[in-house]
C-alpha positions in Angstrom: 105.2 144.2 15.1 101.7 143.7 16.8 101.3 143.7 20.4 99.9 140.4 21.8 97.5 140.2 25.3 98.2 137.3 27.6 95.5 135.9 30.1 97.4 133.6 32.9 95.0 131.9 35.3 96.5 130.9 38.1 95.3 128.5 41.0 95.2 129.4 44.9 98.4 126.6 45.2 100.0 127.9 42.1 99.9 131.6 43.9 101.0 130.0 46.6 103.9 128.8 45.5 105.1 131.7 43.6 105.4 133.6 46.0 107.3 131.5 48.3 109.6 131.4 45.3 109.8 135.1 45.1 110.5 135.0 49.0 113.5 132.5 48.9 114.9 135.0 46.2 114.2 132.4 43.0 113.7 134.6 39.8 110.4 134.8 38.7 111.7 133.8 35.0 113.2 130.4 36.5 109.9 130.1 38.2 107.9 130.2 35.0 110.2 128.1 33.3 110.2 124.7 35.5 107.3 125.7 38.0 106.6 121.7 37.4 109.7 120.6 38.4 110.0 123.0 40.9 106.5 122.2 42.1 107.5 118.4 42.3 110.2 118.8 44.3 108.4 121.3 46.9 105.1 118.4 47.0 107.6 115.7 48.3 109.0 118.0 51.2 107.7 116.8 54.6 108.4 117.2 58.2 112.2 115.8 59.2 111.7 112.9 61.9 114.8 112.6 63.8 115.8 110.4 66.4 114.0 110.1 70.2 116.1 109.6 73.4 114.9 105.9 73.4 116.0 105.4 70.0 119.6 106.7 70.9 120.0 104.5 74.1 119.0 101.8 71.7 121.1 101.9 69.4 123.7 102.6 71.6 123.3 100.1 73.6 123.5 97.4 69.8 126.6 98.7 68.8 130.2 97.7 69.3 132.0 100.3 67.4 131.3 104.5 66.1 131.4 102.8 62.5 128.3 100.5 63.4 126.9 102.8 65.4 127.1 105.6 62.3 125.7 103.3 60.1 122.8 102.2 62.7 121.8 105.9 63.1 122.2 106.2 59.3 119.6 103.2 58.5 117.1 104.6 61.3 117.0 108.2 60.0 116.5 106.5 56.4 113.3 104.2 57.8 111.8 107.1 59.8 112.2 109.3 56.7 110.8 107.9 54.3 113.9 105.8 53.1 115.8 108.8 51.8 117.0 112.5 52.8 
């Protein structure tokens, strides 16, 4: 069987993310294998926004019950998120 030479060119943000992969322990064969998925999912992370002090009283101070507040906590987390986590 003949040997065969590979060239991979890899970009700064494609070096980037390898190795943060090889840091949180994924395998570098899972890597090469969906590094587009993978990459896709790490480009929509951003900064959690939780909830200030005001937005607790306020809430609070709307609900009538732990259910409605739950819920109200729930849908403010969703807005200031980005409508999902």
């Amino acid at each position: 069987m003949d040997e065969m030479t590979y060239t991979v060119t890899l970009t700064a943000k494609e070096l980037t993310f390898r190795e943060r992969a090889r840091k949180a322990g994924i395998p570098a064969i899972v890597v090469s294998m969906y590094a587009g998925a993978l990459q896709r999912l790490v480009d929509k992370e951003r900064p959690w926004v939780g909830l200030t002090d005001e937005d607790r009283q306020e809430l609070a101070a709307e609900q009538h019950s732990w259910e409605g507040l739950c819920f109200a906590v729930e849908a403010k987390l969703k807005e200031q998120n980005g409508g999902d986590f």
